[in-house]
C-alpha positions in Angstrom: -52.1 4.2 -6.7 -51.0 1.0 -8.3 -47.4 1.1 -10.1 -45.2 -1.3 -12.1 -42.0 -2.8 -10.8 -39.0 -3.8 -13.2 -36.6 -7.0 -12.9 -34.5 -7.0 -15.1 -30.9 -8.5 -17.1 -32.3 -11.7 -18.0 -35.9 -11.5 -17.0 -37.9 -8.4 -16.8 -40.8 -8.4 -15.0 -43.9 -6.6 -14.3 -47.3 -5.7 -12.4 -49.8 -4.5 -14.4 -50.9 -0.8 -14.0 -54.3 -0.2 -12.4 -54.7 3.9 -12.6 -52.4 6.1 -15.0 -54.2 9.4 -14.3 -52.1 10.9 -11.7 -48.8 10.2 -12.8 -47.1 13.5 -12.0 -45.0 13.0 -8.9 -43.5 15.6 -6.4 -42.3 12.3 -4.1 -41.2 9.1 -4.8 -43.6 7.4 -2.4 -46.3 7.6 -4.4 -44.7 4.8 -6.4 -46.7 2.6 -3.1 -48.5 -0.1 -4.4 -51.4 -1.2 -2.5 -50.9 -3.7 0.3 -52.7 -6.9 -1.5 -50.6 -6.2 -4.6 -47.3 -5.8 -3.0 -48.0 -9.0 -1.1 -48.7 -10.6 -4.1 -45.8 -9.8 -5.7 -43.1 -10.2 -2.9 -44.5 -13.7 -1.9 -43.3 -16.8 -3.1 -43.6 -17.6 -6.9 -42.2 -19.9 -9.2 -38.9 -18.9 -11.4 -35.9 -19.8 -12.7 -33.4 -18.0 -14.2 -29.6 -18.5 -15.7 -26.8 -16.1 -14.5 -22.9 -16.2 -15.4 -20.6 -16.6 -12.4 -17.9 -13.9 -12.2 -15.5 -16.0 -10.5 -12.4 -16.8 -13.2 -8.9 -18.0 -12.6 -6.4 -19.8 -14.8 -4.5 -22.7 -13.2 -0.7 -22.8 -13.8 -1.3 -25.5 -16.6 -2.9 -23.3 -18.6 -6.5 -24.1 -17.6 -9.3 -21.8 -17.8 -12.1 -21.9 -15.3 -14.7 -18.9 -16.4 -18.2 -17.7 -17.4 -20.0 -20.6 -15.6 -23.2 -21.0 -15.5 -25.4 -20.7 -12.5 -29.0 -22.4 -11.9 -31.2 -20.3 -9.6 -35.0 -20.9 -9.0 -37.6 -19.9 -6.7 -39.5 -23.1 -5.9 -43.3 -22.8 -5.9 -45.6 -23.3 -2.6 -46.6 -26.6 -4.2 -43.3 -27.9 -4.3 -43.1 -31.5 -5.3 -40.4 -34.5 -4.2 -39.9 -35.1 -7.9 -40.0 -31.6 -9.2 -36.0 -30.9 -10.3 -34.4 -27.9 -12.5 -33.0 -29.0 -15.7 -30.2 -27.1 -17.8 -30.9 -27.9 -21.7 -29.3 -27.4 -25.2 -32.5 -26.4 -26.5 -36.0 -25.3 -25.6 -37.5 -28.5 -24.0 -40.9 -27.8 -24.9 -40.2 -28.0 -28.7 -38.7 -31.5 -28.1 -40.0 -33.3 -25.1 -37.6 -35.9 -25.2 -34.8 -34.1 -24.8 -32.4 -35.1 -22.1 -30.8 -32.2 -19.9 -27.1 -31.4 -20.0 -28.0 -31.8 -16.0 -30.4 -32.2 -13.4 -30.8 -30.8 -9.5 -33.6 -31.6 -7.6 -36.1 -28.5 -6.7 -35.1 -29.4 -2.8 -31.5 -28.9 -3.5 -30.4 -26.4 -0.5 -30.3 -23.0 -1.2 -31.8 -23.4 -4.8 -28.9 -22.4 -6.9 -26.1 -24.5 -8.4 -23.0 -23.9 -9.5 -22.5 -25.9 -13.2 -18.9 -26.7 -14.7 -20.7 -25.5 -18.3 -18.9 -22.1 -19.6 -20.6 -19.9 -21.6 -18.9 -18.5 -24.0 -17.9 -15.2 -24.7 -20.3 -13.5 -26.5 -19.0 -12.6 -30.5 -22.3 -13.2 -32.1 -23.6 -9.7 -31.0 -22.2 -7.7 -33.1 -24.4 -4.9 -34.7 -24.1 -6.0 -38.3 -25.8 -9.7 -37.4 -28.5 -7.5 -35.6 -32.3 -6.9 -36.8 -33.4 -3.4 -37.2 -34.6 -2.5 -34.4 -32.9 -5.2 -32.2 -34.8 -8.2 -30.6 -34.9 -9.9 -28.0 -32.4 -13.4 -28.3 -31.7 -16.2 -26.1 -28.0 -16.6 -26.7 -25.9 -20.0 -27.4 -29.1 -22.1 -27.1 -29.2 -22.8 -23.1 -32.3 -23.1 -21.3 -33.1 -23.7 -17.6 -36.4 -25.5 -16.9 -38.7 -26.3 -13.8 -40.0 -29.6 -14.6 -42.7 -31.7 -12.7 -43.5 -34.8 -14.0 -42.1 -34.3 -17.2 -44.0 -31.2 -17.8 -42.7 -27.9 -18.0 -43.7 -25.1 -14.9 -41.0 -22.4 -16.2 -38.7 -21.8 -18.8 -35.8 -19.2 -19.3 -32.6 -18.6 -21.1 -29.8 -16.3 -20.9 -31.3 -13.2 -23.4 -31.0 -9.8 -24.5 -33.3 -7.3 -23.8 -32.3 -4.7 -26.2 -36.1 -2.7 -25.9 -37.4 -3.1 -22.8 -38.6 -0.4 -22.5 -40.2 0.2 -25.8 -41.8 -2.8 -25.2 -43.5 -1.6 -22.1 -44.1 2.0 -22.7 -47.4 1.4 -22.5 -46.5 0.7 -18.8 -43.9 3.1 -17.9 -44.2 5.8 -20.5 -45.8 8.4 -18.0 -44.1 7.4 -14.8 -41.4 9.6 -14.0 -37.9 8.3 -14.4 -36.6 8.6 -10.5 -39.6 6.5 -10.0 -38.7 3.3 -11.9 -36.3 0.3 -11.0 -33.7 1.0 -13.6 -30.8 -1.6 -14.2 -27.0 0.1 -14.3 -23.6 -0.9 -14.0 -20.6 0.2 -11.6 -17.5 1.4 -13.3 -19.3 0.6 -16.9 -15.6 1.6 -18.9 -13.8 -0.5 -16.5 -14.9 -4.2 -18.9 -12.3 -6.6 -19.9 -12.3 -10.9 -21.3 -10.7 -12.8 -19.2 -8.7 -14.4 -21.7 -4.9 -15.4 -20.0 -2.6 -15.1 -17.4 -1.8 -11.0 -18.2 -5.9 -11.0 -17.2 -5.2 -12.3 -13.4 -2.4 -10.1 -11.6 -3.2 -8.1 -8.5 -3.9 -5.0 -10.4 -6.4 -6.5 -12.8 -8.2 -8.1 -10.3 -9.2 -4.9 -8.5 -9.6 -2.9 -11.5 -11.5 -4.7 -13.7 -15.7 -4.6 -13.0 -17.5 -5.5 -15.7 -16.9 -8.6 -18.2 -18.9 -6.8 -21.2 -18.3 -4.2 -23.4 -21.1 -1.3 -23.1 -22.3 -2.5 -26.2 -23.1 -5.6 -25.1 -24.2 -4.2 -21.4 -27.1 -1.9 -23.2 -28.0 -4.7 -25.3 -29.1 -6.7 -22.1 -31.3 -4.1 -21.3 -28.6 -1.8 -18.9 -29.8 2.1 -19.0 -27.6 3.7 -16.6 -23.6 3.8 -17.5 -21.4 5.0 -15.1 -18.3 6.6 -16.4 -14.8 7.3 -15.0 -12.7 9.6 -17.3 -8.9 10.7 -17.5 -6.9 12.8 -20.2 -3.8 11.2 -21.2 -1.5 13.6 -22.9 1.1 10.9 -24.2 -1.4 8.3 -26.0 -3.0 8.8 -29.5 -6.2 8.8 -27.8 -6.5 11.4 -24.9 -9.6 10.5 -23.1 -9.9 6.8 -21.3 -12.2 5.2 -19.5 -10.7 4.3 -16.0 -10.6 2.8 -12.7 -9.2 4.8 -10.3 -6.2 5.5 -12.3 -5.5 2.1 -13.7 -6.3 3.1 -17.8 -9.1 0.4 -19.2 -10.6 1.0 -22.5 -10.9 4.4 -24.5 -13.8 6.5 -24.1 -14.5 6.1 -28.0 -15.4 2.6 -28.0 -19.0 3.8 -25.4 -19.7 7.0 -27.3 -20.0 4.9 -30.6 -21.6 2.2 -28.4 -24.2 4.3 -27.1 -24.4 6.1 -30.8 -25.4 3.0 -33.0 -27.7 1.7 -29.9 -29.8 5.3 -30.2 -29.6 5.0 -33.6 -31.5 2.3 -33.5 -33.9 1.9 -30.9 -35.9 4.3 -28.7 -33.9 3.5 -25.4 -33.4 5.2 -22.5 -29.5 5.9 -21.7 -28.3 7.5 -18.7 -24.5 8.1 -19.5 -23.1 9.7 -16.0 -19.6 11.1 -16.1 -19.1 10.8 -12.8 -15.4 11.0 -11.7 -12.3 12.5 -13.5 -9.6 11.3 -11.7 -6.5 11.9 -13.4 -5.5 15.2 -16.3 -8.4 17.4 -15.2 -6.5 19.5 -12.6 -4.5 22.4 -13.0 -4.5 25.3 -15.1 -5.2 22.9 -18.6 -8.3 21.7 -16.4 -11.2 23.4 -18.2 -9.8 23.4 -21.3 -9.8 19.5 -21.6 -13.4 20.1 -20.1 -14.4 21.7 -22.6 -12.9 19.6 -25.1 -14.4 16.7 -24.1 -18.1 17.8 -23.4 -17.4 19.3 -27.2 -16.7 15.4 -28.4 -19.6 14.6 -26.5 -22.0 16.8 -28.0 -20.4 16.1 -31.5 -20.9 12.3 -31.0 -24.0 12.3 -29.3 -25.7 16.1 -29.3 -28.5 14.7 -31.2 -29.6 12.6 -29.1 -29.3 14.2 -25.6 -32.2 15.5 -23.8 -32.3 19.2 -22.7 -32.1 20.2 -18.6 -34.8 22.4 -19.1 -37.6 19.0 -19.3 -37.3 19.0 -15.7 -36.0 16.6 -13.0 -39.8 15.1 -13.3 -39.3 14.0 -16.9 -40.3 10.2 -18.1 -40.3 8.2 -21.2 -42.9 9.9 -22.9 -41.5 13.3 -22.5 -38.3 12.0 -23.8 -39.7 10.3 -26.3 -42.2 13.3 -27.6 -38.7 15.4 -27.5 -37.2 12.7 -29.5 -34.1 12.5 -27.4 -33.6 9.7 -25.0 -30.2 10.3 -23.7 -29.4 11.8 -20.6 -25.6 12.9 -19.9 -24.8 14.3 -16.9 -21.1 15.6 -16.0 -20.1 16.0 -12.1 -17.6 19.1 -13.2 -20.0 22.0 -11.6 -18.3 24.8 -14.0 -18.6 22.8 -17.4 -22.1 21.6 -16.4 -23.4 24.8 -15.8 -22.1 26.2 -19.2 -24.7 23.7 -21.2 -28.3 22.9 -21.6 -27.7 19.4 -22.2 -25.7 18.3 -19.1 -27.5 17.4 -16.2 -26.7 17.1 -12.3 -25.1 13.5 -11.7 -27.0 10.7 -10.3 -26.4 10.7 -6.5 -24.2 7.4 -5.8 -25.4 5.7 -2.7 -22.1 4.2 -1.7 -21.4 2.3 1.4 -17.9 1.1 0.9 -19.1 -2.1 2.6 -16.3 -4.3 3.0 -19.1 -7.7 3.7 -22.6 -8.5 2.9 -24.0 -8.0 6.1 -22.1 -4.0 6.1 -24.0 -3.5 2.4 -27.0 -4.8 3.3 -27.5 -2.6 6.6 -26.3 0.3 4.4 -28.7 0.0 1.5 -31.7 -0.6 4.0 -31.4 2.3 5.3 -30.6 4.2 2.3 -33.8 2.7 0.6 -35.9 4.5 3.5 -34.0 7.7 3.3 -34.4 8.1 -0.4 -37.9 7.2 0.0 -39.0 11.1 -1.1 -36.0 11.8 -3.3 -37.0 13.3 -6.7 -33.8 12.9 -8.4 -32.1 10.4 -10.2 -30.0 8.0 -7.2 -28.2 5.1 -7.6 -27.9 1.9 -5.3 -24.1 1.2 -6.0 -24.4 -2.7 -4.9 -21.1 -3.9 -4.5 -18.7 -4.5 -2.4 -15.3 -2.4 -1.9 -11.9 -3.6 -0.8 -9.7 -1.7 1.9 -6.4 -0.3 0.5 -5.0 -3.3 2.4 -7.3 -5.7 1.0 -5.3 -4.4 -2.4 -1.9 -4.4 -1.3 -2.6 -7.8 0.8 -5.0 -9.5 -2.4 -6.9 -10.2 1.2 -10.1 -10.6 -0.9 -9.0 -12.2 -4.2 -10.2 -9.6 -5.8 -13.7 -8.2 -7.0 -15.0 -11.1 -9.0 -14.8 -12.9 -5.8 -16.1 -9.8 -3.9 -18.9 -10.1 -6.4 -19.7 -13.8 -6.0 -20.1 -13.2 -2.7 -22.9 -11.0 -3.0 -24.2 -11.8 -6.6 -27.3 -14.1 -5.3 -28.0 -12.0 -2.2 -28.3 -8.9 -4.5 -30.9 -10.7 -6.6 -33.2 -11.7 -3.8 -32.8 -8.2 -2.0 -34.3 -6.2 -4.9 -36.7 -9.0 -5.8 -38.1 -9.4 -2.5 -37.5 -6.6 -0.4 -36.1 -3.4 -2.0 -38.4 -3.4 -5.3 -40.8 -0.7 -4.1 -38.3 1.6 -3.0 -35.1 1.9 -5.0 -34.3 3.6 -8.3 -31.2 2.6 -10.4 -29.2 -0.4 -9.4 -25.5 -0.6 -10.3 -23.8 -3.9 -9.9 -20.2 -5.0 -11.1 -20.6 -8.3 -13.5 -23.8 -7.7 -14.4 -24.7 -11.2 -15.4 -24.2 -12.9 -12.0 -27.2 -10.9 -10.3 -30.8 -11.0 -11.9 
């Protein structure tokens, strides 16, 4: 049985499928490619790709250092003494004498390079400049190149993938969804711009995960959100989107998100409520339950898919059913009272403190969840001790996700791609 495999963010990637006949799985091992094609497509390869560094601090004159650019490549067998990467200001095979903003030589150690070039945050995304349905767009005109000799090997930008999976559903359409390598986000609601000093106290530095709204997430190509929700009784707007119980951005601002995105494509979106830590206790506990899962279904009822499709279901199902939105709600009681809220996604959480902790975690997870026939997510990040908090011992989880934000990449590119489902990552952009 020969299945696909998705990279995804700025590149998505696949292997073509060989046999669609007997796509109706019990396990999730029979997502086992045969040994020659999994060779194939774990060995070296030529690639390069642009990711945003998370890192982002403003120096006591007022300086901002953000959003840089990063130059990863995989260098081919071949390699060459002249070959070198090349960041541009615009596609170098339309003008071939165009000289790159900079240059690094294919050998340089480690292949990936830190640039002092900020990208800039993203305003030109907005759904009223958008084609109907969205397209793909490389963004602010940069492009990273292998060149040999003057000749282009590889090319890439930094670009939306708005349909993915549209695109491909002659690929994917009848695999089921726990099969597939679906790209998510940690603590979706928990976005902010890094845009002053207010943006880089002790308490935003360990509460903020994501640099982009969830508008901006799904547009490059992220299908699994993962939601933390309190009730405030004392603001205009009671329900927030939180980390921990540090108040971030109102739950509106994803619902009407994830509306005009369904509105106009034919996306997947897995929207997990998966904590409520703070005004869902006590005796007014299932009444703001009920509330919200009532503004849910008001917002969004027309486009979530029923339960009763079966924990089995993939793209074409959802897609005959003409619903591609999957909400599930971790509150047992409320769940069980509708057809349209399913089990959460099991979080495969390490609380790994280092690289090395994570990594030995998620390896063993990937050979434990092997046979799962559920939706599970790879939560691949790091988490900071109480201490580390009260301490800043760690700087924070920008830093916490530089740390890790290459390793990540070559983990479910060259190891991990067979086995895991959805990936969740904080600042999304830094990992490919």
């Amino acid at each position: 049985m020969k299945l696909l495999v998705l990279k995804v963010t700025f590149s998505i990637m696949f292997i073509n499928v060989i046999s669609t006949s007997d796509l109706v799985r019990t396990v999730r091992s029979a997502t086992t490619c045969s040994d020659s094609l999994a060779s194939n497509f774990s060995s070296k390869r030529l690639e390069v790709f642009l990711t945003i560094s998370s890192l982002a601090k403003v120096s006591w004159d007022g300086v901002f250092e953000k959003r840089r650019l990063e130059i990863n490549w995989v260098s081919p067998p071949d390699r060459e003494q002249t070959d070198y990467i090349g960041l541009y200001r615009d596609d170098p095979r339309d003008n071939s004498q165009v000289d790159p903003l900079l240059r690094v030589p294919a050998s340089y150690p480690g292949q990936y390079y830190l640039t002092s070039v900020q990208f800039p945050d993203m305003n030109i995304l907005h759904p009223a400049l958008l084609s109907t349905p969205p397209r793909t767009m490389c963004l602010y005109n940069y492009w990273i190149a292998y060149v040999r000799s003057g000749t282009v090997l590889a090319l890439n930008c930094i670009k939306t993938q708005p349909v993915w999976m549209w695109d491909m559903r002659e690929l994917i359409g009848s695999i089921p969804l726990h099969a597939l390598m679906i790209p998510g986000t940690h603590n979706s609601g928990a976005y902010d711009k890094f845009t002053g000093f207010s943006d880089d106290t002790v308490v935003m530095r360990y509460s903020v995960n994501q640099g982009e709204d969830v508008w901006t997430q799904l547009l490059f190509g992220i299908r699994y959100l993962d939601l933390r929700v309190s009730y405030y009784s004392d603001t205009p707007e009671k329900f927030w989107m939180v980390h921990d119980f540090v108040k971030q951005n109102p739950l509106y601002e994803a619902v009407h998100a994830v509306k005009r995105f369904l509105r106009i494509t034919r996306e997947l979106v897995i929207l997990d409520f998966h904590r409520f830590p703070s005004g869902f206790d006590g005796e007014k506990g299932e009444a703001r339950h009920t509330d919200l899962v009532e503004y849910i279904n008001k917002e969004l009822g027309e486009f979530m898919a029923p339960v009763w499709i079966g924990k089995g279901v993939s793209m074409n199902d959802l897609w005959e059913a003409n619903r591609t939105l999957i909400v599930t709600y971790q509150d047992v009681r409320t769940k069980n009272k509708h057809d349209n809220l399913w089990t959460v996604a099991k979080h495969a959480w390490g609380k790994a403190r280092n690289p090395e902790q994570l990594f030995r975690y998620l390896d063993k997870t990937m050979a434990d969840k092997r046979t799962e026939e559920y939706f599970w997510v790879a939560m691949s990040h790091l988490t900071p001790s109480t201490m580390d908090v009260l301490l800043n011992l760690t700087g924070g989880i920008r830093k916490l996700t530089n740390k890790i934000a290459r390793s990540v990449t070559k983990w479910y590119r060259d190891i991990w791609w067979e086995e895991v489902n959805i990936v969740a990552t904080d600042f999304f952009l830094s990992n490919n």
